[in-house]
OpenMM code with the backbone's topology and positions (N, CA, C; nanometers):
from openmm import Vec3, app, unit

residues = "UNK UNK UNK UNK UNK UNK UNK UNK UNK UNK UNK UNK UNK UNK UNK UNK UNK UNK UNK UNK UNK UNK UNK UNK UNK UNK UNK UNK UNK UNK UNK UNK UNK UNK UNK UNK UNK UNK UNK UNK UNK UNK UNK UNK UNK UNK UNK UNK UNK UNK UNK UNK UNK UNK UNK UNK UNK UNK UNK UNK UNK UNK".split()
positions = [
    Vec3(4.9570, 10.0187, 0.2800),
    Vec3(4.8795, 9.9148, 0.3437),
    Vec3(4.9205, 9.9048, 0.4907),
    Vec3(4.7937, 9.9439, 0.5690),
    Vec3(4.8353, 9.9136, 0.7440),
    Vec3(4.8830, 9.7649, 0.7789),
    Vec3(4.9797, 9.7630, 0.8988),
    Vec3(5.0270, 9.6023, 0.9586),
    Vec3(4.9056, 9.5731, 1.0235),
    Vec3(4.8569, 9.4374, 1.0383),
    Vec3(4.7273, 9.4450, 1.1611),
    Vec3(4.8166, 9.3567, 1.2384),
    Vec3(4.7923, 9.3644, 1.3532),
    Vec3(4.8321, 9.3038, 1.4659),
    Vec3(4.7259, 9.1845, 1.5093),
    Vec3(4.7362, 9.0876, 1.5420),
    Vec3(4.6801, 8.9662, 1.5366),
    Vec3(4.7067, 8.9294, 1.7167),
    Vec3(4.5947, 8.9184, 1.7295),
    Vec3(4.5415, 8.9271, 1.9405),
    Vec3(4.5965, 8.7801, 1.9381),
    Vec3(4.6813, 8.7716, 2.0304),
    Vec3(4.7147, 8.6537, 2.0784),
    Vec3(4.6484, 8.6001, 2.2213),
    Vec3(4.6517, 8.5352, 2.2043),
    Vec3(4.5427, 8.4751, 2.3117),
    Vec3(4.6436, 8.3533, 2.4742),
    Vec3(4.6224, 8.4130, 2.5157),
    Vec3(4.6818, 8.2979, 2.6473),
    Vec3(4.6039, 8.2696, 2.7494),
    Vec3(4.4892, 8.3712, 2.7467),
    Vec3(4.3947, 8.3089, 2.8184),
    Vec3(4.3080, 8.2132, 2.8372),
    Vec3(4.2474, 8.1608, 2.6891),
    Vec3(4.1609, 8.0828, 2.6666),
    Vec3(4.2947, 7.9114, 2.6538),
    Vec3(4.4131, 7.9142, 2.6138),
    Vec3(4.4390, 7.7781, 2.6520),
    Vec3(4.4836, 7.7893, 2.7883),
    Vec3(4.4998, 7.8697, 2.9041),
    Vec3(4.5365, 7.8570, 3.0600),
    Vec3(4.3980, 7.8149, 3.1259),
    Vec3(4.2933, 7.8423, 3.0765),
    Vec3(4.1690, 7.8462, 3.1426),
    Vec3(4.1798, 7.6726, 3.0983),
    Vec3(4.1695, 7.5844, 2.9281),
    Vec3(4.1445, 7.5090, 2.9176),
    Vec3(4.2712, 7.4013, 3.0163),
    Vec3(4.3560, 7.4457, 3.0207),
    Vec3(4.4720, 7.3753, 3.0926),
    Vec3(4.4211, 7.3333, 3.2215),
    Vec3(4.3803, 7.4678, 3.2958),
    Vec3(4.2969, 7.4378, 3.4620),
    Vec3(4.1704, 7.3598, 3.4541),
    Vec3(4.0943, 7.3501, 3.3265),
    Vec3(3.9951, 7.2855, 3.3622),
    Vec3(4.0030, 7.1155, 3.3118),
    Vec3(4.0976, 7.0957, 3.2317),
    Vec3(4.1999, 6.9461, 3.2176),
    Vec3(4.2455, 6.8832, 3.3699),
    Vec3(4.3162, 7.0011, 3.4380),
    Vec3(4.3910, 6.9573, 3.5190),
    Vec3(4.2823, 6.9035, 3.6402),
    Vec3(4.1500, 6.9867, 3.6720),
    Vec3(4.0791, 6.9510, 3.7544),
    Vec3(3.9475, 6.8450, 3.6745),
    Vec3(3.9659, 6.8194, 3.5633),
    Vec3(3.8965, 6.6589, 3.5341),
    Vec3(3.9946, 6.5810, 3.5234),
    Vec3(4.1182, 6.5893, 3.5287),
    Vec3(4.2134, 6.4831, 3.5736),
    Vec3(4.2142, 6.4392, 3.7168),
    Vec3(4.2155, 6.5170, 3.7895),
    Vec3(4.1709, 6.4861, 3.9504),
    Vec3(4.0460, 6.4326, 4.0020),
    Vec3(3.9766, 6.4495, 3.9101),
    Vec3(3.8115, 6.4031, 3.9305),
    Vec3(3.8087, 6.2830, 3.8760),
    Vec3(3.8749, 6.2334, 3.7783),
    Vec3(3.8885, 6.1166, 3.7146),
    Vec3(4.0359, 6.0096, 3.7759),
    Vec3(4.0512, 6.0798, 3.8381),
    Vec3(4.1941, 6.0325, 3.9492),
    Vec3(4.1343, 5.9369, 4.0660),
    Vec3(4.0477, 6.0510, 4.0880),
    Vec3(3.9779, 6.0216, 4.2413),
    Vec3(3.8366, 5.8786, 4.2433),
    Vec3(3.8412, 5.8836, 4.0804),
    Vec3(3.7488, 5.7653, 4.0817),
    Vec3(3.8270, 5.6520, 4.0217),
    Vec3(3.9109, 5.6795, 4.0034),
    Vec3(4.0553, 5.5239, 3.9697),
    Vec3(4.0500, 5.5202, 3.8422),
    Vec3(3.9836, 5.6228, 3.7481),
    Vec3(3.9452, 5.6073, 3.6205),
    Vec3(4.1408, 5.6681, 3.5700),
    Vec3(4.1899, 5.5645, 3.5500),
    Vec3(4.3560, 5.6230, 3.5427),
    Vec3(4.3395, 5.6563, 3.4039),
    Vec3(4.2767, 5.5772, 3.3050),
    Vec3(4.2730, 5.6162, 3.1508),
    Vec3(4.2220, 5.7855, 3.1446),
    Vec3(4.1241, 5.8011, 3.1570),
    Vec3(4.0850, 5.9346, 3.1573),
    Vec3(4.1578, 6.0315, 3.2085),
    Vec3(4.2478, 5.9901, 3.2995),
    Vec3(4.3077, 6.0443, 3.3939),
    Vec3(4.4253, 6.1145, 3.2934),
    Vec3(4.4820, 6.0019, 3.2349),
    Vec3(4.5681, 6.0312, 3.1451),
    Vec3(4.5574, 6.0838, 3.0109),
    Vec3(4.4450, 6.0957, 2.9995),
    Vec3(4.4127, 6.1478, 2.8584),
    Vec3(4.3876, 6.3228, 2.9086),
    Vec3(4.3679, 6.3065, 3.0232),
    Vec3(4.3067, 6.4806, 3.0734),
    Vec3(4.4881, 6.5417, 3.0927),
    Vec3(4.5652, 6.4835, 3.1482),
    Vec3(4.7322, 6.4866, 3.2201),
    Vec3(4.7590, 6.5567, 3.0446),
    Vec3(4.7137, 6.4854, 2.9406),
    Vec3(4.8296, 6.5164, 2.7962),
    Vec3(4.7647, 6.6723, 2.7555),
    Vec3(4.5737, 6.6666, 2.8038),
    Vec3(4.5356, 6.7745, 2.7288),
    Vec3(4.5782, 6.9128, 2.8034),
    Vec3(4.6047, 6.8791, 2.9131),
    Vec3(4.6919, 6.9926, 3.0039),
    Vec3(4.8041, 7.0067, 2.9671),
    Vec3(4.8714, 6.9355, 2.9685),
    Vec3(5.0090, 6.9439, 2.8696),
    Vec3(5.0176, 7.0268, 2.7362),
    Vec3(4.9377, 6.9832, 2.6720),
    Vec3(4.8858, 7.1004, 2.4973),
    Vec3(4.8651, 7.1989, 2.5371),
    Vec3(4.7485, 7.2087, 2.6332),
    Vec3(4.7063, 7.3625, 2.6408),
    Vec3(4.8280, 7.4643, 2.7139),
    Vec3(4.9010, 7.3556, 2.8509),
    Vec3(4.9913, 7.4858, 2.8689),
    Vec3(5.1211, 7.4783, 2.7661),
    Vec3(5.1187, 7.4844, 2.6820),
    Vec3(5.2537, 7.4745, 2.5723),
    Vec3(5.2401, 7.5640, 2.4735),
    Vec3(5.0220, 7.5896, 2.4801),
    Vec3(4.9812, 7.6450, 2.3615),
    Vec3(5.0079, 7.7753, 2.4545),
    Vec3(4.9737, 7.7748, 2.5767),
    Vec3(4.9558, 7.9114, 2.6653),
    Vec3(5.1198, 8.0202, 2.6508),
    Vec3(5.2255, 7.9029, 2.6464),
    Vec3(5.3376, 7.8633, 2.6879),
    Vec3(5.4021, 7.9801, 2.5536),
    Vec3(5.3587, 7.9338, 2.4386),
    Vec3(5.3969, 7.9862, 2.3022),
    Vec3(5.3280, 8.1491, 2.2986),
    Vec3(5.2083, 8.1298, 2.3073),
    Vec3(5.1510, 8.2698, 2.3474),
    Vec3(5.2187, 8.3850, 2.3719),
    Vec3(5.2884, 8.3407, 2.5012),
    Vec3(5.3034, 8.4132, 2.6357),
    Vec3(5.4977, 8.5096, 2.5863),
    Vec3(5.5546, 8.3863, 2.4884),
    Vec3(5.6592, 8.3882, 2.4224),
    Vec3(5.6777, 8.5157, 2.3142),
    Vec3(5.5279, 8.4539, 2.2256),
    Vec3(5.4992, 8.5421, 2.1415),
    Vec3(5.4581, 8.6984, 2.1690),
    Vec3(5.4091, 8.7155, 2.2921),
    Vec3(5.3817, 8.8470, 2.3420),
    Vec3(5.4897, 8.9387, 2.4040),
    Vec3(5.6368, 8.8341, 2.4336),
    Vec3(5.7451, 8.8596, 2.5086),
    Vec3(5.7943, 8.9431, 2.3675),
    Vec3(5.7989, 8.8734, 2.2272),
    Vec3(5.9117, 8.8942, 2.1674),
    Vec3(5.8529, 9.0382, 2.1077),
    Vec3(5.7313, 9.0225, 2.0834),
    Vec3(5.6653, 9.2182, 2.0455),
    Vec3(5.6238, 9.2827, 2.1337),
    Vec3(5.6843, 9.2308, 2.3125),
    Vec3(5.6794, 9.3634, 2.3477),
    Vec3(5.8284, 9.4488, 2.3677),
    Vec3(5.9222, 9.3213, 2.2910),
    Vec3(6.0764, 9.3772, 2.2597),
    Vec3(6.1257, 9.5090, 2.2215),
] * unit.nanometer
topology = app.Topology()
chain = topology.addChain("A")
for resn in residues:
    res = topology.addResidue(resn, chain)
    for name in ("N", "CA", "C"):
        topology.addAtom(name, app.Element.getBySymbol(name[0]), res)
């Protein structure tokens, strides 16, 4: 039975991270601080998810 190798992805949560980070600024810039902060955490997830990825690609290219 072949291993399959399973595509890890870091692109698609870095992209969602940048586009958090710039509706956090857009929602900054209109004093909307709630939104503001709800966009600040989803940037936070996505680069952690990017973060793990990036980890995971470190340790198989060991």
């Amino acid at each position: 039975m072949e291993a399959v190798d399973t595509i890890i992805d870091y692109a698609m949560p870095t992209m969602k991270a940048e586009r958090a980070l710039k509706e956090l600024h857009e929602a900054a810039l209109r004093q909307d601080f709630d939104s503001a902060i709800v966009k600040a955490t989803e940037a936070v997830v996505e680069s952690r998810m990017a973060l793990n990825s990036l980890r995971i690609m470190q340790e198989r290219a060991a």
